[in-house]
Structures are given as C-alpha cells and as structure tokens.
Residue frames as qw, qx, qy, qz and C-alpha x, y, z in Angstrom:
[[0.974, -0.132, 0.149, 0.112, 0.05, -3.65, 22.97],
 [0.364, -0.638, 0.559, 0.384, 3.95, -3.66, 22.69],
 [0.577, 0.639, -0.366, -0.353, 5.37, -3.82, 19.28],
 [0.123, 0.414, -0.889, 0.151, 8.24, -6.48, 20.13],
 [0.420, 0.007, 0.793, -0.441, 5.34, -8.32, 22.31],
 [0.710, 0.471, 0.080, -0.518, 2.78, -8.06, 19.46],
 [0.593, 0.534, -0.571, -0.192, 5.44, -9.60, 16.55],
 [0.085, -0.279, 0.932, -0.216, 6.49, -12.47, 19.31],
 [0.510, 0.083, 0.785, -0.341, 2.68, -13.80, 19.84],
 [0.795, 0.441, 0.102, -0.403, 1.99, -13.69, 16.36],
 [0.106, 0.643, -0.710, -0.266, 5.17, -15.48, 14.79],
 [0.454, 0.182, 0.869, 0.068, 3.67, -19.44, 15.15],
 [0.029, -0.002, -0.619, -0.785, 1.71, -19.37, 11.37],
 [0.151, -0.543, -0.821, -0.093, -1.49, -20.64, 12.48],
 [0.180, -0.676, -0.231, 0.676, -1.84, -17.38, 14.64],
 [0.041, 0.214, -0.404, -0.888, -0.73, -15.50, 11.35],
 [0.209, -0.188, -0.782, -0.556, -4.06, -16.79, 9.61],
 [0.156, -0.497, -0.760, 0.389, -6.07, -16.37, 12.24],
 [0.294, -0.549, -0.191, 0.759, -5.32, -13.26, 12.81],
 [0.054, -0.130, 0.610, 0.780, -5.03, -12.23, 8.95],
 [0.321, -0.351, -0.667, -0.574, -8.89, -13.44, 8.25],
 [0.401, -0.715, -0.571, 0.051, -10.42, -12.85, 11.38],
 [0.251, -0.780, -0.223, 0.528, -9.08, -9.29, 13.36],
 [0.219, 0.933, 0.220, 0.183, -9.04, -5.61, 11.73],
 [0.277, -0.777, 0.230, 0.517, -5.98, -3.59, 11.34],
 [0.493, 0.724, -0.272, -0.398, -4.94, -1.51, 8.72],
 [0.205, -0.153, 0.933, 0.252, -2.71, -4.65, 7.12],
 [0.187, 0.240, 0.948, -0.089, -5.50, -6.93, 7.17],
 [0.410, 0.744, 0.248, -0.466, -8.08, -4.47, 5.82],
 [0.415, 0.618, -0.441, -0.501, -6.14, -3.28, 2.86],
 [0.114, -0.202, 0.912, 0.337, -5.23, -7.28, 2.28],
 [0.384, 0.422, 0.794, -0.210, -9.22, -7.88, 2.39],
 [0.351, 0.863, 0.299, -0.206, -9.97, -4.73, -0.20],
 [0.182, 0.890, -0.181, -0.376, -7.30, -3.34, -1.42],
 [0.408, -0.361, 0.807, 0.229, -4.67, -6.19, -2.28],
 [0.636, 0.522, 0.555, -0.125, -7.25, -7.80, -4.91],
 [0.334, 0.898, 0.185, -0.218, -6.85, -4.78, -6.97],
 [0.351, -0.692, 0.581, 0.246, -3.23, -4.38, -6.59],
 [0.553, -0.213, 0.779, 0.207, -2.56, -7.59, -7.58],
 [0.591, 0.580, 0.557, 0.059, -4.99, -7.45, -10.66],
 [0.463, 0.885, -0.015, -0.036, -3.24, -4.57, -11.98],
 [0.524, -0.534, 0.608, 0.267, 0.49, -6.10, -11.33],
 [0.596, 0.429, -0.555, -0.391, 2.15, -7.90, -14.71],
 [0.976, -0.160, -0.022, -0.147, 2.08, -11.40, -14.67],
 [0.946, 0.078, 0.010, 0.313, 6.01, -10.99, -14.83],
 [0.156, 0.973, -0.070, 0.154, 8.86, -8.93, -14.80],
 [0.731, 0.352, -0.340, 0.477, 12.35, -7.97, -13.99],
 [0.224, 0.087, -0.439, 0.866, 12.79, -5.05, -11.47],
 [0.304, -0.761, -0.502, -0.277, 10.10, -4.26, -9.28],
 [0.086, 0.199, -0.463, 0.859, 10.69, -1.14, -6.40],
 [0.445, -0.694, -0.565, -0.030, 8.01, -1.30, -3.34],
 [0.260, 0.285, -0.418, 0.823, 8.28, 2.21, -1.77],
 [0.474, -0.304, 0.306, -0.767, 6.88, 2.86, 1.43],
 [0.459, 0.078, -0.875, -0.134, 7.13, -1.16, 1.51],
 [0.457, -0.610, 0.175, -0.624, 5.85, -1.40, 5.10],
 [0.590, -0.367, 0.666, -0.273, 5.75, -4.58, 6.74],
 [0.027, -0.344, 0.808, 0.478, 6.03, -6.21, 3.49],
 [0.738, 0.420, 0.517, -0.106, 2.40, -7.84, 1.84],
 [0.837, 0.520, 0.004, -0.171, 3.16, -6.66, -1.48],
 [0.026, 0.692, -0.715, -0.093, 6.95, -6.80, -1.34],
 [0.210, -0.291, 0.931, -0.064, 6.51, -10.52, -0.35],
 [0.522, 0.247, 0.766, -0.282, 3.22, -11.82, -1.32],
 [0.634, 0.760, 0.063, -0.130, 2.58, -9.93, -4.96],
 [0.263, 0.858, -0.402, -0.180, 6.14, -8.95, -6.23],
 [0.291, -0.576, 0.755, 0.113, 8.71, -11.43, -5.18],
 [0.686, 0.230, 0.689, -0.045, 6.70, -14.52, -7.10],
 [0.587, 0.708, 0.391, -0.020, 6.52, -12.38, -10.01],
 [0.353, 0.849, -0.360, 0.159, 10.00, -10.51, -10.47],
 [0.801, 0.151, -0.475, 0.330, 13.46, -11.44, -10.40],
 [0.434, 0.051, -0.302, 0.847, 14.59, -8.62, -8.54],
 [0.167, -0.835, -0.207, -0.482, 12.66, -6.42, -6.28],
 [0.245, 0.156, -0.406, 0.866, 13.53, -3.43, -3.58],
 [0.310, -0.764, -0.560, -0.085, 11.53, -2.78, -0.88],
 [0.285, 0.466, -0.080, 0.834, 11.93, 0.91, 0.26],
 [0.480, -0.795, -0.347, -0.132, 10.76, 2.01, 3.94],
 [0.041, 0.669, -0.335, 0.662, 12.13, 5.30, 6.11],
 [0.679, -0.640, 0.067, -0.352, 10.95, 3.28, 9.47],
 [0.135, -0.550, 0.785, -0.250, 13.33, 1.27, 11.63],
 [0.560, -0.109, 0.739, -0.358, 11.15, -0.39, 13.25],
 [0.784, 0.540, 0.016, -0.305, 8.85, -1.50, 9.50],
 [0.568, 0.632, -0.527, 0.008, 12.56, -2.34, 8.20],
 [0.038, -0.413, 0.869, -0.269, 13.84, -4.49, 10.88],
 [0.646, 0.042, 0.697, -0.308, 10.46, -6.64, 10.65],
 [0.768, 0.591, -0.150, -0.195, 11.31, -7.08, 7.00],
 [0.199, 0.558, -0.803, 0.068, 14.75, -7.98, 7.66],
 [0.566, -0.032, 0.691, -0.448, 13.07, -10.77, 10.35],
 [0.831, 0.243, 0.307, -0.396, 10.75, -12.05, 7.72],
 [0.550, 0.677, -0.475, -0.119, 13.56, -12.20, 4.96],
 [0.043, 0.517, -0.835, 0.185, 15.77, -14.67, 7.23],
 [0.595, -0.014, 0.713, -0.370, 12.84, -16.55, 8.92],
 [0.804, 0.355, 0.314, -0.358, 11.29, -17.29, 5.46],
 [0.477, -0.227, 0.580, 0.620, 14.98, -17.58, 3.12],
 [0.524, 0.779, 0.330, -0.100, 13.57, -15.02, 0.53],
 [0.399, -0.309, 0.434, 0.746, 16.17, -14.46, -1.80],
 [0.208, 0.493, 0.436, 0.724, 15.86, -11.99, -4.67],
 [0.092, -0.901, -0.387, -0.175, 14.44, -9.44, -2.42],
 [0.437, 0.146, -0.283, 0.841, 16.51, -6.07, -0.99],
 [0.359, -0.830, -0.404, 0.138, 15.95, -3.71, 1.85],
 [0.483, 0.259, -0.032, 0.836, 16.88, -0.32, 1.56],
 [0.162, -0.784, -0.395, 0.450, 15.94, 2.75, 4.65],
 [0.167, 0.073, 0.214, 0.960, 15.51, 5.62, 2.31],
 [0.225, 0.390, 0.281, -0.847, 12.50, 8.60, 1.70],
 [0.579, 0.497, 0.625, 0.162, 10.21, 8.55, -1.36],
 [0.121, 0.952, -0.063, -0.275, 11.23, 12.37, -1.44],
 [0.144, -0.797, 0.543, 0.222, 14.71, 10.84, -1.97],
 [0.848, 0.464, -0.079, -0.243, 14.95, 7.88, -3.78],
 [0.189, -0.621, 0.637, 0.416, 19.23, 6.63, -3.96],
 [0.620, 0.105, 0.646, 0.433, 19.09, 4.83, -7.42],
 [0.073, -0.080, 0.547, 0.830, 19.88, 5.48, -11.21],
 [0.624, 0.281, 0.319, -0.656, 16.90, 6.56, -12.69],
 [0.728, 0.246, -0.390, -0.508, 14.70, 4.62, -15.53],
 [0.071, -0.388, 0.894, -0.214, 15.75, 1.20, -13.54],
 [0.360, 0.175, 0.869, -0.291, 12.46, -0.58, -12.76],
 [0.067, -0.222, -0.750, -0.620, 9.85, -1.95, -15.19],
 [0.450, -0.625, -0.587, -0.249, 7.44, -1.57, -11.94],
 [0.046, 0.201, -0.523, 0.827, 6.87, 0.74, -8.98],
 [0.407, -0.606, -0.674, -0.116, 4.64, 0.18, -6.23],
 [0.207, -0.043, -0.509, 0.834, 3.50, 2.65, -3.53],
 [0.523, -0.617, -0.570, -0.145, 0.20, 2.01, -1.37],
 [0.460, -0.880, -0.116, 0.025, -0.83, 4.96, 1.45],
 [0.808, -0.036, -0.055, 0.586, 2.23, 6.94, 1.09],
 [0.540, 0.306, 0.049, 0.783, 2.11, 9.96, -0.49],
 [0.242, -0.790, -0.235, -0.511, -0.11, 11.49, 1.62],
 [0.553, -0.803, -0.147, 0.168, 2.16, 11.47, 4.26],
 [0.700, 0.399, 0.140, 0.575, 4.56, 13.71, 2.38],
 [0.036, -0.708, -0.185, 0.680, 5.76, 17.16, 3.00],
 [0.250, 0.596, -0.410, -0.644, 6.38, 17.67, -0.82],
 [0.755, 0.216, 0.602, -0.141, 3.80, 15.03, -2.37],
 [0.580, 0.766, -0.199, -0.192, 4.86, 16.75, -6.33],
 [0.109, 0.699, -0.699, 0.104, 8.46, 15.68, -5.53],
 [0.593, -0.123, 0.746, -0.275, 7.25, 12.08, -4.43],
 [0.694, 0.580, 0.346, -0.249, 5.57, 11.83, -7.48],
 [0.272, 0.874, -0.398, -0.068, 8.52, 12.94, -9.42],
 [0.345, -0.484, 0.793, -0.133, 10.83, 10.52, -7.25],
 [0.674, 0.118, 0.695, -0.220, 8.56, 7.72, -8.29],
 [0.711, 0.684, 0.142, -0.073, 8.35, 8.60, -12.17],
 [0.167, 0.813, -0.553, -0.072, 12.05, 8.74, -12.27],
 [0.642, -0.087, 0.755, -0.100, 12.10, 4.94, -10.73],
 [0.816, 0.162, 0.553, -0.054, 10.87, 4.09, -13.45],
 [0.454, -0.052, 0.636, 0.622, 12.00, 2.66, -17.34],
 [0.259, 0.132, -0.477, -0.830, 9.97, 4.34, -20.64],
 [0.580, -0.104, -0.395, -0.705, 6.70, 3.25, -20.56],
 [0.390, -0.003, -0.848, 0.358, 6.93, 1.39, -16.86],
 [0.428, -0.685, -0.513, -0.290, 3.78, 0.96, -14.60],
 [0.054, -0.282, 0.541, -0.790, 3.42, 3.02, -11.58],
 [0.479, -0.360, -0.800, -0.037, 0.89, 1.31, -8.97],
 [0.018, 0.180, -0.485, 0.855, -0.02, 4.02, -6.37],
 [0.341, -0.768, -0.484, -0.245, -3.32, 4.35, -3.96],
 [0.224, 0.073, -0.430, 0.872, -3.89, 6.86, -1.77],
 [0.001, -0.375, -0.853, 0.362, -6.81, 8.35, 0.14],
 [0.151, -0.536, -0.482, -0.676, -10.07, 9.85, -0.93],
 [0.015, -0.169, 0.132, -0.977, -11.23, 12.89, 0.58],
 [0.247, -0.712, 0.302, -0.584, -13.15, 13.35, 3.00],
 [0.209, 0.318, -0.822, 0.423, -11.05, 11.27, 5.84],
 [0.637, -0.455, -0.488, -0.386, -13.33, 8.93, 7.95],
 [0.665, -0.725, -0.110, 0.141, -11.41, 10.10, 10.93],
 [0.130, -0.961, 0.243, -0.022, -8.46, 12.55, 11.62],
 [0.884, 0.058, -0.041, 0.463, -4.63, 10.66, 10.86],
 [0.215, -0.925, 0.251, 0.187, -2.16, 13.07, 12.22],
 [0.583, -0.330, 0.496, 0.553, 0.40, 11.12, 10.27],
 [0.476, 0.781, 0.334, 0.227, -1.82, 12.34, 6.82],
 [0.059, -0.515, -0.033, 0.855, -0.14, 15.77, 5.73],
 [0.317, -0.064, -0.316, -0.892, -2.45, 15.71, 3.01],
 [0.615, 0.082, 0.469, -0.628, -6.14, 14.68, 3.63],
 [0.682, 0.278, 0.656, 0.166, -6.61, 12.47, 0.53],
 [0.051, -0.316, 0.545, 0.775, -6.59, 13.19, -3.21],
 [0.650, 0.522, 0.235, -0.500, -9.71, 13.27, -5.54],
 [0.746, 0.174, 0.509, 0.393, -9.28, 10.78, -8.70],
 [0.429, 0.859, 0.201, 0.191, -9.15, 14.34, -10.81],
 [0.279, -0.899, 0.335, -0.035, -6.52, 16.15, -8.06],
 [0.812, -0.326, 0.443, 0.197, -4.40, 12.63, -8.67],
 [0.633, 0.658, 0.339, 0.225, -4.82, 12.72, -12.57],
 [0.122, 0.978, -0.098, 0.135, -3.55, 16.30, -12.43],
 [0.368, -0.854, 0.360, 0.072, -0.74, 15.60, -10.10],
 [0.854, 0.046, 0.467, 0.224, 0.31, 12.43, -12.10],
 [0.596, 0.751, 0.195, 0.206, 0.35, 14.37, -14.98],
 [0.300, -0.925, 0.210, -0.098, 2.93, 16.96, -13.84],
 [0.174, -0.669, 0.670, 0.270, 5.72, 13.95, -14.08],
 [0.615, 0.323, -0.402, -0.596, 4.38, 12.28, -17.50],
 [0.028, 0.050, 0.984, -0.167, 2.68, 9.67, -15.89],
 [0.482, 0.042, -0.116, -0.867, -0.97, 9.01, -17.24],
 [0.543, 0.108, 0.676, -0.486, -3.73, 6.89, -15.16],
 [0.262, 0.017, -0.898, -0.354, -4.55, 3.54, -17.43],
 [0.587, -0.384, -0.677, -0.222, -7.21, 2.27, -15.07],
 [0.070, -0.366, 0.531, -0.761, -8.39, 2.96, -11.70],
 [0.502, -0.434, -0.747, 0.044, -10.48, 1.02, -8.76],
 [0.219, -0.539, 0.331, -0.743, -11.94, 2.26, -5.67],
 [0.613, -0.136, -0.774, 0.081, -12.00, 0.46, -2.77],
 [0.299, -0.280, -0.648, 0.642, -12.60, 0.75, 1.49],
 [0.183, -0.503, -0.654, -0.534, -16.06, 1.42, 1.04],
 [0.328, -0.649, 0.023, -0.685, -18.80, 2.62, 3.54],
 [0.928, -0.283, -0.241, 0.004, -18.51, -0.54, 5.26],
 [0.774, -0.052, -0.343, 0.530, -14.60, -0.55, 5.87],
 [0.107, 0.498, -0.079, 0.857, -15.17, 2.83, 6.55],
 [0.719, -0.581, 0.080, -0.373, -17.30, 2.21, 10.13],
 [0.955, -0.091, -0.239, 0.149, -14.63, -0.85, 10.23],
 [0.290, 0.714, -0.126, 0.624, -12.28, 2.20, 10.42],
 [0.239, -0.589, 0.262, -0.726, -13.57, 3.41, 13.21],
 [0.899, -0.389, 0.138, -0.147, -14.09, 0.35, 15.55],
 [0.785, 0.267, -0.193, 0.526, -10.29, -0.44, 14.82],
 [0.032, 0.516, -0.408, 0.753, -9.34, 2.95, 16.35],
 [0.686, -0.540, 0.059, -0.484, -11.51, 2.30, 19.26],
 [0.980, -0.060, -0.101, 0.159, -10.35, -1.35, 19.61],
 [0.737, 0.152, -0.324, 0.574, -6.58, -0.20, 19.66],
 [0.043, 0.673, -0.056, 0.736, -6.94, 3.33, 21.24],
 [0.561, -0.463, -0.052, -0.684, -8.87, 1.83, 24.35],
 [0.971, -0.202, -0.010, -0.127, -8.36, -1.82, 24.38],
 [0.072, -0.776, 0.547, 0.306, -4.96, -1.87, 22.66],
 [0.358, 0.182, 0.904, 0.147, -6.01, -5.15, 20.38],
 [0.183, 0.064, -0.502, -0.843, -7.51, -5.37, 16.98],
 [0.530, 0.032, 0.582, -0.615, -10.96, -5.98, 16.97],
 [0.263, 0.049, 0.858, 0.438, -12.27, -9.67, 14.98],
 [0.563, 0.682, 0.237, -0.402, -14.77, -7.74, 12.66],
 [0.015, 0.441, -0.624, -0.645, -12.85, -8.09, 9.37],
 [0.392, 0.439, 0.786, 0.191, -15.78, -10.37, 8.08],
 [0.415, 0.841, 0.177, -0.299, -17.88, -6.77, 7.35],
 [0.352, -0.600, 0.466, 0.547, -14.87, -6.18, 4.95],
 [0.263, 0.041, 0.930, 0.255, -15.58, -8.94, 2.70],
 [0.353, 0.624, 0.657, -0.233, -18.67, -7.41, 2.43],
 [0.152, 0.650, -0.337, -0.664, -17.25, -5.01, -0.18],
 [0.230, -0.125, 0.876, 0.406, -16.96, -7.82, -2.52],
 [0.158, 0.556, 0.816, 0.005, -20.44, -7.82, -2.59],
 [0.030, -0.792, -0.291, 0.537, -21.02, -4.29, -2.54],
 [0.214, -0.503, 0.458, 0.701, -18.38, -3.64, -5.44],
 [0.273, 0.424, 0.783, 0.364, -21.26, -4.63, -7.95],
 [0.028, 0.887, 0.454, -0.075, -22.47, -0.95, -7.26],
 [0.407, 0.786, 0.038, 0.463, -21.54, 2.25, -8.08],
 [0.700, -0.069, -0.314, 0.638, -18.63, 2.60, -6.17],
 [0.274, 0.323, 0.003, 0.906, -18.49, 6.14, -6.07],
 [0.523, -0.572, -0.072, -0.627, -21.61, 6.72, -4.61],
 [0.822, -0.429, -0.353, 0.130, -20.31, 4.07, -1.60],
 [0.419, -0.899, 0.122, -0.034, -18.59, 6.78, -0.14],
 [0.927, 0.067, -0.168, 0.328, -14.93, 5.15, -0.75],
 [0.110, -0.975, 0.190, 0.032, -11.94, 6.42, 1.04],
 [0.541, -0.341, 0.635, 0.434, -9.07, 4.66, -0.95],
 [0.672, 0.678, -0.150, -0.258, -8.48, 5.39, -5.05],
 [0.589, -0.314, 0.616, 0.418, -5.78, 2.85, -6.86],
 [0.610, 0.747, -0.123, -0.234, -4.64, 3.71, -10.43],
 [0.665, -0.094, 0.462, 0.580, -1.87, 1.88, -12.69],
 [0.128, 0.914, -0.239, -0.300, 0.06, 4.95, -14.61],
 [0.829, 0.288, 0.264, 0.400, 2.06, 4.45, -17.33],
 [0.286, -0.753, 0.082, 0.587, 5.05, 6.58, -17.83],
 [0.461, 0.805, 0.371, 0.033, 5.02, 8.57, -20.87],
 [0.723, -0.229, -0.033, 0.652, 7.74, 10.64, -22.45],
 [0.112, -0.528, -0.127, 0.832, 8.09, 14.16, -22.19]]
C-alpha cells in the first residue's frame, strides 16, 4: 500500500484506534508488548529527554512529551521525519524538537539529557560500539539509557538488521564498554508475537495490508506470568545507568 495513501486513510482518529487495537504492524505490536515496559521503566518526570531512532513517534509523543519539559526526537529517515513534523502541527505539540541526524553521529554537547531512549535501533548499525558510545555521551552522570533490541535467533530474515540480535550477556558486555550498567531488564515479543511476526510479513508482502490479529499479542500479558526466557522471546529491554569512568 502507498505510504502517502496509507497516512491519508488513517488520519480521521477513529480509524487511528481501530487500527492501533485491532491490525498487526510492527508499531502496533511493540505498542501491545513492548511500550508497557518502556513506559514502566521511564521516570515519572524530568527535564531533557532524547528519542533516537524516534520513528514515527509513540514514545516521543505518547511516553516522553507528558513527562519532560524538553524532548528531541532523533530519526535519519525523511520520510519517518516528515510524519513527525505532520503530527507536531496537526496535534500543536509544543516542547518537542525534530532533528535528521545518525545515532553513529549524534550533533549535541555531550552530558545534556537526564534520559535517552532508543527502541530497535542498534541493530541496524554498521558500528553498533560507536552507537552505544553516541548514546552514553547523550547522556548527564548517572542518566538512564532505555534501549531494546533483538534477541537472537531472528524469527525471520530483516535485511535492514546488520546485526542479528544481541543476547542479554552480549548487551551487558557491550553496555559496559561505555560505563553504562543494566539496572533491570524485561523480555518481551514472545512465541506468540513471534508467529504474529510472520503473518504480518505475509499480510504486507502479498496482500500489502496489515493483518487484524493483534488480539494473539495481548496474549503475552498472560503468558508473561512464565518464564519468559524459556518463551522463546525475540526483543530484550534494559534501563542502564551511566556510571563514571
């Protein structure tokens, strides 16, 4: 389906909610499983928040902006940054900024933010150490990093991955590397979202529409009373605390 067509038939709000609790795509998944988490390891407050690899903006607009004065949403796409600029005008969000930069590159002073967010990013890095580096420089003395990224082994082939995923020990390690040290961690997009995975590709690859299965999703909630780990998960989120040399 056309990008420009796709953002026109969903723009009435009812459609947005529809769409949001009833059809699968990667958004709408990570808001059904991953967001929770996110949000539960956000402060209840702050001053500077940075969203990098902001995308179409949930947390920029739905976690941060309610909870800091000032936050930056960071995204290298065009197209991802011109449907933030859209939402910023249609919805008069003030305090928020849009800036088209890399995570490799970063343009601000370091120690600045009290918070950094960045969800599915670094695995599509060419120099994921230097992301990591970029992101621990964002931040002030003893400011949270918020990152997830994917857990090995990939329930289907992403040619936009250059790394396959990151083991909660292979993250630890790499975290460590710019004295940033994992406070807490969740796992999430279980076995379930992980078949939900794969009828999404199908559904857009074939049909070119999301298919309305995002109830099985929900079924993580239920599922997250077990040992995660053993549910096969292929998403890790950790809040890191930067630490000083």
């Amino acid at each position: 389906m056309d990008s420009a067509f796709k953002d026109k038939l969903l723009r009435p709000p009812w459609i947005r909610r529809i769409v949001r609790f009833v059809f699968a795509t990667g958004d709408t998944i990570r808001r059904a499983v991953q967001k929770p988490f996110v949000d539960g390891f956000l402060p209840q407050m702050g001053d500077r928040a940075l969203d990098v690899g902001a995308g179409r903006g949930m947390y920029t607009f739905d976690s941060l902006r309610s909870r800091f004065r000032r936050v930056v949403a960071v995204e290298i796409r065009e197209d991802h940054l011109a449907y933030l600029a859209a939402s910023k005008r249609r919805f008069g969000l003030n305090g928020v900024w849009l800036v088209r930069a890399s995570a490799e590159a970063l343009p601000f002073k370091d120690g600045v933010y009290d918070t950094v967010l960045c969800t599915e990013v670094i695995e599509h890095l060419h120099d994921d150490r230097q992301g990591i580096r970029e992101l621990a420089r964002m931040l002030r003395p003893e400011g949270v990093l918020i990152l997830s990224v994917p857990v090995p082994p990939a329930p289907r082939v992403d040619g936009a991955h250059l790394h396959e995923g990151y083991t909660a020990e292979q993250l630890q390690n790499l975290l460590r590397t710019a004295n940033l040290l994992i406070q807490c961690k969740e796992y999430c997009l279980l076995i379930v979202s992980r078949g939900v995975l794969h009828i999404v590709a199908f559904f857009e690859t074939r049909l070119g529409f999301p298919p309305p299965v995002l109830f099985f999703c929900y079924l993580e909630r239920w599922l997250l009373r077990f040992r995660k780990p053993d549910l096969k998960p292929y998403d890790i989120i950790v809040k890191a605390l930067k630490t000083r040399p």
